[in-house]
N, C-alpha and C positions, 0 to 999 in steps of 0.2 A: 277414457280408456286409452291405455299406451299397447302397443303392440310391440311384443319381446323381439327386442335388440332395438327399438327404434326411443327414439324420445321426444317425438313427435304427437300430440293428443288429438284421438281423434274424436269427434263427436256421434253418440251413439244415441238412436233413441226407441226403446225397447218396452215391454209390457209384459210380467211373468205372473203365472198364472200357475197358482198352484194345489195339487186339491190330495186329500187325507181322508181316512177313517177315524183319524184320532182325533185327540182335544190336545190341540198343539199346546193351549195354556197351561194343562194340566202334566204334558209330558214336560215342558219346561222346567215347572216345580221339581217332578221327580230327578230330574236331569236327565231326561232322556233326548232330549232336543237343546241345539245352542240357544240363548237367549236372545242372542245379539241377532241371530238369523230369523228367530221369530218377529223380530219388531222390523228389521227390512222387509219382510215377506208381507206383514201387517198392512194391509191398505183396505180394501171394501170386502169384509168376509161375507159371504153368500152360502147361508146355511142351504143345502137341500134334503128333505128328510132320505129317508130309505122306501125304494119301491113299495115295499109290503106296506107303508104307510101313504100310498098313495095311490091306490086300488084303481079310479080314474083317468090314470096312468096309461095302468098297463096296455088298453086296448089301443088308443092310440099310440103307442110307444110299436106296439106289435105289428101296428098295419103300415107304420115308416118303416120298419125293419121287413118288413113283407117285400112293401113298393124297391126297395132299395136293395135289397138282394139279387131279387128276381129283376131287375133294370140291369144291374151289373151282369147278370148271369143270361142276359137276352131271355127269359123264362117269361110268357105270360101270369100277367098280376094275380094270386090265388086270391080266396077269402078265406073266411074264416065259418066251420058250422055252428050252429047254435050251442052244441056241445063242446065243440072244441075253446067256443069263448067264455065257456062257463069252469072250464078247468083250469084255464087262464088266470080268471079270475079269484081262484080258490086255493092255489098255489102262491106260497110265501115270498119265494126268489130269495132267498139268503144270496145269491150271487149277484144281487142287485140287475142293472140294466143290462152287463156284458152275461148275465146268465139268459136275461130273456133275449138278447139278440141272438144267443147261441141255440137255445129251444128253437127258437122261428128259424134261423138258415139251416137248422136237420131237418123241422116239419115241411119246411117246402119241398129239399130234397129226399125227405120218405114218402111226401102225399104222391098217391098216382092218379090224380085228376085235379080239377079246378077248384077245389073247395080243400080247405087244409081241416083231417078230422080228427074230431079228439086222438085217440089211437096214433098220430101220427107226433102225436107231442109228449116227446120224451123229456119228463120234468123229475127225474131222481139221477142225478149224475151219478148215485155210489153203487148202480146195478147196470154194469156196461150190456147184460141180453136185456135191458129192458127194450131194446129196440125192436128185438126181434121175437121178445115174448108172446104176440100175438100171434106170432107164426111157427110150426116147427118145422125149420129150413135147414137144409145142409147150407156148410160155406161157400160151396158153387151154388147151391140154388139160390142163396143169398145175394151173393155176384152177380147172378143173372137177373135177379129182380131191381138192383142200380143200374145197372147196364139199360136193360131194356127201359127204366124208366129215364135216365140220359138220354137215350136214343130218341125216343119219345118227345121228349123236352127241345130237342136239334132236329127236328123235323128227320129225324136218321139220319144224321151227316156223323158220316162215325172219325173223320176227325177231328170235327170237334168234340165229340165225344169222350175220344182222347185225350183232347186236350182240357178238357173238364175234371176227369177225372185221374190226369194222371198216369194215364197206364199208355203201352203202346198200341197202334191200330191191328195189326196181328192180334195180339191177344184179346179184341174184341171181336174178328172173326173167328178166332180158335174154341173161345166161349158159346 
């Protein structure tokens, strides 16, 4: 590698990594991929199937995304109810792993106790009340049910609270 304006080489030593839904051989044919950047890319392919093909998965996949939320979020570790890993399991994930990490950091943030329960696991992205379908809440009462479970979760330290969710410390006393 030469760095522009210099003509000087310098030595570089790198590892790319690069991952698809497609069948890069196939887009090739079509022309929809360079060929030449297909065979530089070409070193040890690692097929991984799709979540929904590897059911096994899912539970351990859910309880790293669990520990690893709630670690970053200072949030004691939830589980999982019996119900709630049986829905888990019965659900497809067309959005593969970045949809069930997305499930588990709402269910932790809807569950309001130690145990993450069915009902808190919203798995149909294309019904934005399915959130709050179990409940009939105004949008303040809704507020005040994040809130108070933030609070909850921060031992009431309502700036961190804050700073959880965004909003200023006023507006969580004004609520």
């Amino acid at each position: 590698m030469v760095r522009i304006g210099s003509n000087k080489p310098l030595k570089t030593d790198c590892r790319i990594i690069v991952a698809t839904n497609k069948n890069l051989k196939e887009e090739v044919k079509k022309g929809n991929f360079r060929e030449d950047l297909y065979y530089r890319l070409l070193g040890l392919p690692i097929e991984l199937p799709p979540l929904r093909d590897r059911n096994n998965d899912i539970l351990i996949l859910a309880r790293h995304f669990i520990a690893q939320f709630c670690t970053e979020n200072e949030i004691p570790i939830k589980k999982f109810s019996s119900q709630a890993q049986k829905k888990l399991m019965l659900h497809s994930f067309p959005g593969n792993i970045r949809e069930l990490k997305s499930v588990i950091e709402l269910a932790v943030t809807l569950s309001s106790n130690d145990e993450i329960e069915a009902a808190d696991l919203v798995l149909d992205p294309g019904d934005p009340l399915s959130i709050v379908s179990s409940d009939d809440l105004t949008l303040q009462e809704y507020e005040m049910k994040i809130i108070k479970a933030t609070l909850k979760r921060h031992d009431n330290d309502v700036k961190m609270t804050a700073k959880k969710l965004d909003i200023g410390v006023s507006t969580i006393y004004r609520l």
